[in-house]
C-alpha positions in Angstrom: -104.2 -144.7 1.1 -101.1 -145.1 -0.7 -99.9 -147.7 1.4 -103.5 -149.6 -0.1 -103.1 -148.7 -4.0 -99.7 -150.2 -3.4 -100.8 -153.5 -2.0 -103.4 -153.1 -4.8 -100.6 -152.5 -7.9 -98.4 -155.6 -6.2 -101.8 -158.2 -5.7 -103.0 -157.0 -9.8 -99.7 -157.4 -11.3 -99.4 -160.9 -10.1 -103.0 -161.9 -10.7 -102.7 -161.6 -13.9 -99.8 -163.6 -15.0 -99.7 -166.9 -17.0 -101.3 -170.4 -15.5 -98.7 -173.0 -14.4 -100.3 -175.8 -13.7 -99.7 -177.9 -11.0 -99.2 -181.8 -11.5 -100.6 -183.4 -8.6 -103.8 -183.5 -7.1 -104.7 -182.7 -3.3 -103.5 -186.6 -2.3 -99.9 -185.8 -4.4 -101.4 -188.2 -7.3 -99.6 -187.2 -10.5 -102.4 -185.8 -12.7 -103.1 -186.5 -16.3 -103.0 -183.1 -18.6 -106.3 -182.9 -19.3 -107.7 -183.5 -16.3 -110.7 -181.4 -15.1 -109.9 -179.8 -11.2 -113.0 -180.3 -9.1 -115.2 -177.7 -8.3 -116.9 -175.9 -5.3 -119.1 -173.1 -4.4 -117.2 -169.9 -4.0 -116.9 -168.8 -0.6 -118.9 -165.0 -0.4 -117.3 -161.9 0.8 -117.5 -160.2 3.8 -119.9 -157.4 2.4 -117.8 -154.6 3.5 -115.0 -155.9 2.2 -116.4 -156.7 -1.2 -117.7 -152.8 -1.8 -114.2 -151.6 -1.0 -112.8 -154.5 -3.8 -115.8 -153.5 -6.0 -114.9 -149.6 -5.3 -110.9 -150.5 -6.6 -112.0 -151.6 -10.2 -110.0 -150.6 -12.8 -107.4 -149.6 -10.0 -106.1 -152.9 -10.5 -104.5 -153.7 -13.7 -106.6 -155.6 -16.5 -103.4 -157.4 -18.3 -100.2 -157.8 -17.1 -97.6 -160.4 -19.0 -94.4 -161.8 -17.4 -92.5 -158.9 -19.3 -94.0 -156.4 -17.6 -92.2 -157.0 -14.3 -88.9 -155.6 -14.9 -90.6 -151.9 -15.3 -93.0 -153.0 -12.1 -90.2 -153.4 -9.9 -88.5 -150.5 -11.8 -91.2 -148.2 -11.2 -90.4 -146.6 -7.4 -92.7 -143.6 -8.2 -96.2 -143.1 -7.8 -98.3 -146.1 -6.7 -94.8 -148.3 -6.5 -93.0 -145.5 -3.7 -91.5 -147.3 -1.1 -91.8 -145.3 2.5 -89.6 -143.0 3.3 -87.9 -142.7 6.4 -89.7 -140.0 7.9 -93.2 -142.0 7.6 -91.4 -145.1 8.8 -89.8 -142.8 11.5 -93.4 -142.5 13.4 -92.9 -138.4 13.6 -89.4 -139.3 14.8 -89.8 -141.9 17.6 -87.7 -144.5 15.5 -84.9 -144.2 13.7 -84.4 -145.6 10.3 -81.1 -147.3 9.1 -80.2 -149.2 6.5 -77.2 -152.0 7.1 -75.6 -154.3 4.6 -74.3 -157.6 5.9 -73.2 -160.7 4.9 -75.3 -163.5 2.8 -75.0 -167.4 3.4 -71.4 -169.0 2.3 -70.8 -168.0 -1.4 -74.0 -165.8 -1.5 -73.8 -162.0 -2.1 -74.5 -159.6 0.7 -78.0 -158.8 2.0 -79.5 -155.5 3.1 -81.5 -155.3 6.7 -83.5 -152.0 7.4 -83.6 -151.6 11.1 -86.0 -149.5 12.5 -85.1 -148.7 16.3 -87.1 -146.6 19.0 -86.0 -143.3 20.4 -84.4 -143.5 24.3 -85.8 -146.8 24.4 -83.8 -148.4 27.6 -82.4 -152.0 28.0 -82.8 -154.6 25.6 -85.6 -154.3 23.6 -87.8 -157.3 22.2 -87.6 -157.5 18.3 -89.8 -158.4 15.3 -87.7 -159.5 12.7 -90.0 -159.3 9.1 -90.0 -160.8 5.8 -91.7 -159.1 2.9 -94.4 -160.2 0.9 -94.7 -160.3 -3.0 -95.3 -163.6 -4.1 -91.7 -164.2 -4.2 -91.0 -162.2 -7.2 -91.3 -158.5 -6.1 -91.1 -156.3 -3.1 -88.2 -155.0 -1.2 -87.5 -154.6 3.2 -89.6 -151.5 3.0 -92.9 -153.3 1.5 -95.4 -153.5 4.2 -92.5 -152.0 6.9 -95.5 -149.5 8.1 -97.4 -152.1 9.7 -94.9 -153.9 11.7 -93.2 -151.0 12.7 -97.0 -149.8 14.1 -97.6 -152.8 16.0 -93.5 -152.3 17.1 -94.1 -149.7 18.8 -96.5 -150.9 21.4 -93.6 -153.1 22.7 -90.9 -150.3 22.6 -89.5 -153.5 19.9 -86.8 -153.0 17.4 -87.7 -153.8 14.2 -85.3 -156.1 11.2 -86.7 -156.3 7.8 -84.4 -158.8 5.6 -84.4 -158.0 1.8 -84.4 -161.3 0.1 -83.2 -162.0 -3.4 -86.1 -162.3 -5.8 -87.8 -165.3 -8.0 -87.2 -166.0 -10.9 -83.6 -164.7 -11.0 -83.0 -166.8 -8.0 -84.6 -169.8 -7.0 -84.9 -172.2 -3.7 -82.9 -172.3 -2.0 -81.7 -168.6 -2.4 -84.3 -166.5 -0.3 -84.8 -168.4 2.2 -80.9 -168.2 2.8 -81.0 -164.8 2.3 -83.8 -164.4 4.8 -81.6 -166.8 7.2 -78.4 -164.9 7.3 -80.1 -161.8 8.1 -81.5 -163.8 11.0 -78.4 -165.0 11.7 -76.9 -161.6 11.9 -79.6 -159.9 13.7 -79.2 -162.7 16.5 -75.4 -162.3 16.6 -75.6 -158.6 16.9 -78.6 -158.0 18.8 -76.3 -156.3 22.4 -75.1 -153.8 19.7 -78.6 -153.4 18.1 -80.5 -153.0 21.3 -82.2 -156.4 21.1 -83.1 -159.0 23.9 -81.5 -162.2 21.9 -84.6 -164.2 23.6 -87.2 -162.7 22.7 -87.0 -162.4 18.6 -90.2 -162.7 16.8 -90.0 -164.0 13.4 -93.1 -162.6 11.1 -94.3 -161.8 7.7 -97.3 -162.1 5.2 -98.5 -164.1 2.2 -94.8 -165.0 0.5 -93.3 -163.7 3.3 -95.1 -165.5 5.7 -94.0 -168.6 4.2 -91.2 -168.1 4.3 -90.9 -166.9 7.9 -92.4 -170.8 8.2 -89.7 -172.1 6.5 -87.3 -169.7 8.5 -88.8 -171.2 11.8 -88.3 -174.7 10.3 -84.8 -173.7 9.3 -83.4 -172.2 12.7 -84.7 -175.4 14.2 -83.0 -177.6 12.5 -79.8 -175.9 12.4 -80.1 -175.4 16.0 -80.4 -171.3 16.5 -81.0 -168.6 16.3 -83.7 -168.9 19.2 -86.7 -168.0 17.8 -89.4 -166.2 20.5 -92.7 -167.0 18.0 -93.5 -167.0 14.4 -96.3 -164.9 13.4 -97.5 -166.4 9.7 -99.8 -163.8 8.6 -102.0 -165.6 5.5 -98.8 -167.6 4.9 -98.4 -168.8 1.4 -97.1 -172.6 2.1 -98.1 -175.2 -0.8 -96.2 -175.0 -3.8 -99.0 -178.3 -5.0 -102.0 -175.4 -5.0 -104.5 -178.0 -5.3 -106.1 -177.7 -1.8 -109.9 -177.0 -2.5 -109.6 -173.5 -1.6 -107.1 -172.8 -4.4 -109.4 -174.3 -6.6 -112.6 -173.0 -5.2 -111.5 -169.0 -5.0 -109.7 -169.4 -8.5 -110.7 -165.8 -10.4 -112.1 -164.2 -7.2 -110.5 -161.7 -4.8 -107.2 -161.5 -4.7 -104.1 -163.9 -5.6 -106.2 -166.3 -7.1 -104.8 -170.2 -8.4 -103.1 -168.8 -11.8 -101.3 -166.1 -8.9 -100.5 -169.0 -6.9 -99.5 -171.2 -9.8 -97.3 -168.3 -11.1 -95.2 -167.5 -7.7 -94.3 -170.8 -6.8 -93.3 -171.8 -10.8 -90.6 -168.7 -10.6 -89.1 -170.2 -7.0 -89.2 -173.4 -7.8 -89.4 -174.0 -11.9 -89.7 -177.3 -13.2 -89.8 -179.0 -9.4 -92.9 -176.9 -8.9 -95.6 -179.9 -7.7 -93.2 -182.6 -7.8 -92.1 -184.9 -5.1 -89.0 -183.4 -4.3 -89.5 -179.9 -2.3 -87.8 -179.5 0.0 -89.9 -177.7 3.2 -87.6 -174.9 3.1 -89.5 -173.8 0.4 -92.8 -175.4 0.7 -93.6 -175.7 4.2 -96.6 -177.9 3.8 -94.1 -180.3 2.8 -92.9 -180.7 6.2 -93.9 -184.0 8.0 -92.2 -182.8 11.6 -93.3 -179.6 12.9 -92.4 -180.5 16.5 -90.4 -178.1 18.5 -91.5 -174.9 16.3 -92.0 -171.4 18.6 -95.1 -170.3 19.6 -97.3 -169.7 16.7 -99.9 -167.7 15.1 -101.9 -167.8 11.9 -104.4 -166.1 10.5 -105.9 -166.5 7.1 -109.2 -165.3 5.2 -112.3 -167.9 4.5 -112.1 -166.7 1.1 -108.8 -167.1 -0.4 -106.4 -169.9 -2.1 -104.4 -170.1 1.3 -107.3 -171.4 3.7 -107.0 -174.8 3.6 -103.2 -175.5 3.4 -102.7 -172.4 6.9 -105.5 -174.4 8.1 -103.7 -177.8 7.8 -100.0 -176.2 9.1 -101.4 -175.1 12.5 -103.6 -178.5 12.7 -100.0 -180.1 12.0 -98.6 -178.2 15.0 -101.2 -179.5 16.9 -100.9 -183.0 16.5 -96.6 -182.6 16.9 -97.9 -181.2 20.3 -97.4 -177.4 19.6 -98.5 -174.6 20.6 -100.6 -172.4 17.9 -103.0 -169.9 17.5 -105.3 -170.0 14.3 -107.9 -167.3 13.2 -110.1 -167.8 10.1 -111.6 -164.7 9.4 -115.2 -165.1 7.9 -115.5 -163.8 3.9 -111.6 -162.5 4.0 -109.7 -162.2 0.8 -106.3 -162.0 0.2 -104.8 -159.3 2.6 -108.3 -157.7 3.4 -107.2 -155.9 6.4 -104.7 -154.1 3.8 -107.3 -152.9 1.2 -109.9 -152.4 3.6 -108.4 -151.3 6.9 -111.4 -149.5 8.2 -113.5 -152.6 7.8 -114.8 -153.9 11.1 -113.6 -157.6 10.6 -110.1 -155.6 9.2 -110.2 -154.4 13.0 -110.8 -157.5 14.9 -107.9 -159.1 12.6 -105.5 -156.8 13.8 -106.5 -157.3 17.1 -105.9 -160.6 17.4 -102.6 -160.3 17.0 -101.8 -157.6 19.0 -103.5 -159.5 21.5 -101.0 -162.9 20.8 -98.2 -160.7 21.1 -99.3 -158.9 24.1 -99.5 -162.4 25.7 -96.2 -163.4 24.1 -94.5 -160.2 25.9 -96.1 -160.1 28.9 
């Protein structure tokens, strides 16, 4: 339950901010300030998932200003608690550690929390996880519960990378930050207890993007070998003008003005523009040839259909290999708020399945 009013504090904080528009429209045509977005039909609800957002109400803040989110991240009590290491440590079958190694050339040092299973023999596989937040809060503990539950199925060590945060520091600095740690993990894995081969790269909504970016990244660089990327409702278009981002704006969760607001404090005034790199965008890649297996999942109803939708159709057409799951009436991280819900269940499912076939 906590581990939901959390998510809950997180999505409602960032709901809420200020509108920053985007200027271009879903061909990359510079729009005109007054223009009008086009409009759709909002996509309904799963209905169980709908009475459990209905049942949150007032659980989710009704006004939150950009000043508020110093004392949001500052606030590590009550709804805001991170895990500690005895729920992380499954009733002791992992142990919990917390290293600090070093960032990209000039950058400061990152901190990894790596979660390791007990007596656990040879190397082990490894999910290496990026945080959500929408790239301005969060920490290597947010959503840690999760991936260290589907860990342990594998026997897998787990690496969560604590990123620098947006607006204090922009692209490229996170997605260095969440490079290096790859970087080290790879390097150190005999030491760690990790197969080298057989690293999975994953994370959700900001962190899923930016686990796309990472797989973009280690590409091109050449290493570290990346096993499969698993981009769980991956935010990826800075633009926000696909007509899911339009058509969900002020329903569910991490509506447009989110959207808008997340991508404005990694980018700032290069938000929308022609210049983004893919590093920080992924949608603005135009070659996602050679990329790990992949999997994607994403909710009908939320602002990130349409452009997770388009990235695994891109990795199609460049010939590779990707798994995509649309789940009918999902918001924004609906198997989070509602984890009991049947569709919640099938999510999960799928990907345990994926990464059963990706072990075997």
């Amino acid at each position: 339950m906590r581990r939901i009013l959390l998510e809950t504090a997180i999505t409602g904080l960032l709901a809420r901010l200020p509108v920053v528009t985007s200027p271009e429209d879903a061909a990359g045509t510079p729009r005109e300030k007054d223009e009008t977005p086009m409009t759709h039909p909002p996509v309904p609800f799963d209905p169980e998932l709908a009475a459990v957002l209905s049942a949150l109400g007032d659980a989710v803040p009704a006004s939150i200003t950009p000043e508020l989110i110093a004392a949001a991240r500052a606030d590590t009590g009550g709804l805001m608690a991170p895990p500690t290491d005895e729920e992380i440590s499954r009733n002791g079958t992992y142990t919990v550690s917390e290293r600090t190694v070093p960032g990209a050339a000039g950058d400061p040092d990152i901190a990894l929390l790596i979660c390791a299973p007990v007596g656990a023999e040879g190397a082990r596989p490894a999910i290496y996880h990026t945080h959500g937040g929408g790239m301005i809060l969060g920490d290597n503990r947010s959503g840690i519960l999760e991936i260290v539950e589907t860990a342990a199925r594998y026997q897998a060590v787990v690496v969560s990378v604590e990123y620098r945060l947006a607006p204090e520091t922009r692209h490229p600095g996170p997605i260095e930050d969440v490079y290096a740690g790859l970087a080290w993990t790879a390097k150190n894995a005999a030491d760690l207890g990790i197969d080298p081969d057989r690293i999975v790269i994953a994370g959700g909504s900001a962190g899923g993007g930016l686990t796309a970016a990472l797989g973009l990244l280690a590409r091109d660089r050449g290493g570290p070998a990346v096993f499969g990327q698993m981009l769980l409702c991956p935010m990826l278009d800075d633009r926000n003008n696909t007509v899911s981002a339009v058509q969900m704006t002020g329903r569910g969760v991490w509506d447009h003005t989110a959207n808008a607001t997340g991508w404005g404090a990694l980018l700032g005034d290069a938000v929308g523009g022609p210049d983004v790199s893919p590093y920080a965008a992924p949608a603005r890649a135009t070659d996602l040839s050679g990329l790990p297996p992949t999997f994607i999942d994403v909710g009908s109803a939320e602002t990130f259909r349409d452009e997770d939708v388009a990235y695994a159709t891109a990795i199609w057409q460049a010939g590779g290999r990707a798994e995509l799951h649309v789940w009918p009436g999902g918001y924004h991280g609906f198997d989070s708020f509602a984890p009991a819900a049947a569709i919640s269940q099938d999510a999960k499912a799928a990907r345990i399945k994926w990464l059963d076939r990706l072990f075997a």
